[in-house]
N, C-alpha and C positions, 0 to 999 in steps of 0.2 A: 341692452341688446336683445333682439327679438330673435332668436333661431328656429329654423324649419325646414321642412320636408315637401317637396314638390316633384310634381310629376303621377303618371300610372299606376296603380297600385304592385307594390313589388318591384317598383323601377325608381322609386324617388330618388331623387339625387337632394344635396345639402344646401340651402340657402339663409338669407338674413334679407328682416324686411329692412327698408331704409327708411329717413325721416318721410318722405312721401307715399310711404304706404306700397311699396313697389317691391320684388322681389329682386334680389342679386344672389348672383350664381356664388355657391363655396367650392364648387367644384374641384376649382382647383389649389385648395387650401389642406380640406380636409374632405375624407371618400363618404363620410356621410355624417348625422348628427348621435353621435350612439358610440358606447362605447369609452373608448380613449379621448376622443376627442372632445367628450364634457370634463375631462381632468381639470383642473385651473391653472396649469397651467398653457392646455391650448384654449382654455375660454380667455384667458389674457392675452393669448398671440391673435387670436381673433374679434378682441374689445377693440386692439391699435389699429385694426385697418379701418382704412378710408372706404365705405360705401362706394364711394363714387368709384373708386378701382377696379371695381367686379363688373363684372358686366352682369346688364341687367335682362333679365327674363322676362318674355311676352306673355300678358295678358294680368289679369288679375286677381289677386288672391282672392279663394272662399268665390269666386266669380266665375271668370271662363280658365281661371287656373285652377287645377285641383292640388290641396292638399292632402297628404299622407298626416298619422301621426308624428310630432312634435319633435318625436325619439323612437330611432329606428332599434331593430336587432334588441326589443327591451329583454332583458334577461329575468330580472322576478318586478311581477307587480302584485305589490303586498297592499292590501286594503283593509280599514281599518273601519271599526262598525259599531254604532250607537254613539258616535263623537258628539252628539252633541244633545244637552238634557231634553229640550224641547221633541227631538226626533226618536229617541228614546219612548217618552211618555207617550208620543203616537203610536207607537210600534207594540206599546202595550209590556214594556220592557223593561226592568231596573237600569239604573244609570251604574255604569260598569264602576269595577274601582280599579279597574286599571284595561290598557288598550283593548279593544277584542281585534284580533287579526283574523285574516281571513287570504284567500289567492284571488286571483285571476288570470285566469291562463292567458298566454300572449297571443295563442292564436282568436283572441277576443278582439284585440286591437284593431282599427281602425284611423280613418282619417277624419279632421273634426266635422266635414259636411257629405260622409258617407253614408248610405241607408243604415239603419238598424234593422234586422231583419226580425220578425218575432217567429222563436223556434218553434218547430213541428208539436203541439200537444199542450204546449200555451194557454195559460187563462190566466194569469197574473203578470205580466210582462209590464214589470213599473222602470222608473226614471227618478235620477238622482246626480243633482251637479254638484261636483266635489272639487276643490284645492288639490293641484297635484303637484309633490317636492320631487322631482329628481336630481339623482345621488352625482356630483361631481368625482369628489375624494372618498376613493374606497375607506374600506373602514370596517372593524368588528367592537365590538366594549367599548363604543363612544361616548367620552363625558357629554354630558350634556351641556357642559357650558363650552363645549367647540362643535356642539352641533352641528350651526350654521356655516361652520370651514367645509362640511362636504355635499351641501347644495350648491347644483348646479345652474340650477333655476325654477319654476313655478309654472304650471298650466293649468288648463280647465280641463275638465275630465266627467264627464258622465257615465256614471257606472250603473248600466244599464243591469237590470236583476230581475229576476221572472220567482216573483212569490211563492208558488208552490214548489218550483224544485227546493229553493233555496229552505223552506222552512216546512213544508207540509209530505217532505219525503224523506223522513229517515234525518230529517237535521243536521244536513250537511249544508253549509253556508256556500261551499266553494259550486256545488252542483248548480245553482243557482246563479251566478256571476259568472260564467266562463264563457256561456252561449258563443256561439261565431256575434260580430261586429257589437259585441256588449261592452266593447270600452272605447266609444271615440274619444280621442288625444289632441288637442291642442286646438287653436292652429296653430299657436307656436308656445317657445321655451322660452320664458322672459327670465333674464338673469337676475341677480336679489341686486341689484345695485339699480335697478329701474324700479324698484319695488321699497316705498317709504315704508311701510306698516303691513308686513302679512300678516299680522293678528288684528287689521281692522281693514278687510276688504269687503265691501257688497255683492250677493252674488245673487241669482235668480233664475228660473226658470220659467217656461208657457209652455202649454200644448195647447196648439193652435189660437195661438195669440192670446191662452187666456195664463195672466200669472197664477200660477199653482204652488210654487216654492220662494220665497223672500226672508235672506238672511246673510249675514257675519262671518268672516271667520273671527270677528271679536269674542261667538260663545263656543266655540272649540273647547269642548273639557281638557281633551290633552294636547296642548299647543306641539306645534311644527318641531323648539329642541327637544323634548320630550318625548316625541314618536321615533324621531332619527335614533335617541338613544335608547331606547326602549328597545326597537324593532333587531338593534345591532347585538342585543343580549342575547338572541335567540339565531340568527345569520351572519354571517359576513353580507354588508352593504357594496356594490358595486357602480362602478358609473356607470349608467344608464338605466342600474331602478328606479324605478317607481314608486313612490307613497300615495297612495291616496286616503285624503285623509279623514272623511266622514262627511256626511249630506245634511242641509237644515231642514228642518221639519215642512210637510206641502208632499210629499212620496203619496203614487197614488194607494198606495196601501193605508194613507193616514186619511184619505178622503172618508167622510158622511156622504151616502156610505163608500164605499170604495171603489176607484176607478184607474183603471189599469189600459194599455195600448193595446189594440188588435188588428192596428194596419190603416193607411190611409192619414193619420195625425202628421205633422209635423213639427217639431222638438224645437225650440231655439235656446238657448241659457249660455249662462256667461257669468266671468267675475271681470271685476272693476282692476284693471289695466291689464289684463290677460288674454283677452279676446273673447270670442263667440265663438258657437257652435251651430249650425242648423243641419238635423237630420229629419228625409223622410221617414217613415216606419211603413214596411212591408210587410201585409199579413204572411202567416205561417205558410208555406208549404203545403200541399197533399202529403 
């Protein structure tokens, strides 16, 4: 099952795509996608409906319908940093021995084919497409071999990050990821039951048609149970966080020499049964 967010921004209401690629209204099932309603046991009361029941919504996704992010009202979106050796070694970085976390603030969030805008003072405004777990079944001290009992689903997620805050001001990682529209989300939440292998999915990236990023969730250092149980040692996990769970090597920070966004590019990336992404990028501001 595909879940998602349509409509205005700030107005989106609840939908599911159907096998035709089309959106149906959740309206009147559940008041939006966020929350209680990724629990499992309303993601089971709404696996049994019949698509065709809902009615369906005009126009077409990522097209003349806009999406919102994936997962409304997110409460904490925890992001996790140098997941993967390759991106690490670019970054010029030891390969962790255990998670690096990091935030992103929610007012970051976005919809998957919403502008990114580059913030006011900007000179490193890089891109990075990431695995995203959201939390079904709350949860604190999770074994990690029940991990996967409180994902709700998996989406795409570019975790948009502007270099200098992030690394070259005082070394705070969060300063850096939180910009307004630095996390566009989904287009949708695909549930693990449409998903054979999250630890062998392709994913990639281009700025402006050229591939910049190609790789795995196959080389994730620290796999999807592992982060869940990891991240719950230190929070209580709730439905509708977020994990995102590290970027493959190709970040314009790892370009010869290095190449960063200033406005005018266009972003498209994607994983392999997740969907796409495509954002304009706006330069800064006066």
């Amino acid at each position: 099952m595909k879940l998602l967010r349509y409509g205005a921004p700030g107005a989106e209401k609840p939908g599911l795509l159907d096998a035709s690629g089309r959106v149906r209204d959740l309206s009147g099932v559940i008041s939006d996608v966020a929350g209680d309603a990724l629990r499992p046991d309303t993601i089971a009361k709404l696996s049994a409906l019949d698509p065709e029941s809902l009615s369906l919504v005009d126009g077409s996704p990522q097209d003349d319908l806009r999406l919102g992010a994936c997962v409304g009202n997110i409460g904490k979106y925890v992001c996790i940093g140098l997941n993967y050796a390759d991106h690490a070694e670019e970054a010029g970085m030891p390969i962790p021995k255990e998670p690096i976390i990091f935030n992103k603030w929610t007012s970051a969030v976005v919809g998957p084919n919403d502008d990114i805008q580059v913030p006011r003072g900007s000179v490193k405004t890089d891109w990075e497409v990431e695995l995203g777990v959201v939390i079904g079944e709350p949860g604190v001290y999770i074994d990690e071999a029940d991990a996967m009992k409180h994902v709700a689903g998996f989406c795409v997620i570019n975790d948009v990050s502007e270099r200098e805050f992030q690394l070259d001001r005082a070394g705070s990682w969060d300063k850096g990821k939180g910009c307004d529209t630095f996390g566009p989300t989904g287009p949708w939440l695909v549930t693990p039951d449409e998903i054979a292998d999250v630890d062998n999915l392709d994913m990639w990236l281009d700025v402006d048609g050229e591939r910049m990023q190609s790789g795995s969730t196959a080389t994730l250092i620290f796999k999807v149970p592992h982060l869940i149980s990891y991240c719950s040692q230190f929070m209580s996990l709730q439905a509708g966080d977020v994990i995102s769970t590290g970027t493959p090597p190709g970040v314009g920070m790892g370009q010869k020499p290095p190449r960063y966004l200033k406005g005018g590019e266009v972003v498209t990336l994607g994983i392999a049964g997740l969907g796409e992404q495509r954002s304009k990028v706006l330069p800064a501001q006066g």
